[in-house]
Every structure is written in C-alpha cells, then in structure tokens.
C-alpha positions as CSV (number, residue, x, y, z in Angstrom):
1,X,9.2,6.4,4.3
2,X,10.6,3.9,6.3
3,X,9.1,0.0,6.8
4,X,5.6,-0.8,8.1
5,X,4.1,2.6,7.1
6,X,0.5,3.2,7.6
7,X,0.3,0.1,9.8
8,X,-3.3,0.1,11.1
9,X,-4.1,3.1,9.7
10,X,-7.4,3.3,10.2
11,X,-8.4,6.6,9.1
12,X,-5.4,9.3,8.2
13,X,-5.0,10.3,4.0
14,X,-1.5,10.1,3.8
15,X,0.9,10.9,0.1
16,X,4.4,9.0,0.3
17,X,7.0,9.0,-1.9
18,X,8.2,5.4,-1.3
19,X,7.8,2.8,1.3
20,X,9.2,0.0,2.8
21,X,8.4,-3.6,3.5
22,X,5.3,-4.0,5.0
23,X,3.6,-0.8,4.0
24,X,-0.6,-0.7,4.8
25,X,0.0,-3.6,6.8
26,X,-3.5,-4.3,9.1
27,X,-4.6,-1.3,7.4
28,X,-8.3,-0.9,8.2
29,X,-9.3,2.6,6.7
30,X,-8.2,6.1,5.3
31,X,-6.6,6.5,2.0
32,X,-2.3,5.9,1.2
33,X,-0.7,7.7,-2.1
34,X,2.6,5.7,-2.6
35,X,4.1,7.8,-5.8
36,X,7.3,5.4,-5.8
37,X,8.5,2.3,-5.3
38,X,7.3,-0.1,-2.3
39,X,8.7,-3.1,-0.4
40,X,7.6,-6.6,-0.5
41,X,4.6,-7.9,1.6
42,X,2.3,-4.5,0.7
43,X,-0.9,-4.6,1.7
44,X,-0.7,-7.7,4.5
45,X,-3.8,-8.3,6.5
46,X,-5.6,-5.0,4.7
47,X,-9.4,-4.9,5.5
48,X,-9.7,-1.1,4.6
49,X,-9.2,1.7,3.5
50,X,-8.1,2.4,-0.1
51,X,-3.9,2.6,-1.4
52,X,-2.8,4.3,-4.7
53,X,0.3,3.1,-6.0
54,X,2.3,4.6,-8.8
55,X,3.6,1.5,-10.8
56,X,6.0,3.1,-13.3
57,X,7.9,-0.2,-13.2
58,X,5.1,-2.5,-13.6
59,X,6.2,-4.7,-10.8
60,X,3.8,-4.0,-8.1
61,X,1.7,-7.2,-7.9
62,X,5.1,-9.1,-7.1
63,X,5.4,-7.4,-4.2
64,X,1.7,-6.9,-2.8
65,X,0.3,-9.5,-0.8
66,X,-3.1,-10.3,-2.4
67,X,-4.4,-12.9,0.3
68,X,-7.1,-9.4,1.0
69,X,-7.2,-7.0,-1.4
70,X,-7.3,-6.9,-5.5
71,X,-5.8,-4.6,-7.4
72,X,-7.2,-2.0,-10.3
73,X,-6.0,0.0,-12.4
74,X,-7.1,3.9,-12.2
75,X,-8.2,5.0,-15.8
C-alpha cells in the first residue's frame, strides 16, 4: 500500500502487505494487519484502534512513533 494508509481509520479491519510512511496515522479505531515492511513515522497521533505488524526484521520500533501507543509482542 501506498503512504498514509489507514489514516483516520476509525473503524474498517484492514490486512496489508506493506505500507508506507505514515501508516495508522490519527488512527482512532478498527484493527490494521501490516504482514511486511512499513515506513517511518507508523502509528503518529494513534488514539485507537489496534495494528499487527509482522517484524521479521526486528526493526520496527525504529520506525514507529511511540509518542501514543506501546508496543507488544503477540505470543
């Protein structure tokens, strides 16, 4: 998918197989399956909603911005 995907998503489950910068920007609710690689500045301004991310490289938090959400791992 291209930059700024799921931006304001408030509601909509959505699988991707790789986003841009931005992705779940102002995001506010629904659920987001990234099963690839992602952008920088993830998560920006997130209140909502819950994101999966595939981290195969184990890079992720570099590029998530954590100023609203924390991240977990899924057992």
């Amino acid at each position: 998918a291209g930059e700024r995907f799921a931006v304001r998503n408030s509601g909509v489950a959505a699988v991707v197989e790789g986003v841009g910068d931005h992705g779940c920007e102002y995001m506010t609710g629904g659920i987001v399956v990234v099963i690839g690689q992602t952008g920088r500045n993830f998560a920006a301004g997130m209140s909502g909603g819950v994101a999966y991310v595939l981290d195969e490289v184990g890079d992720f938090a570099e590029r998530c911005n954590m100023a609203m959400v924390e991240l977990e791992p899924v057992p």
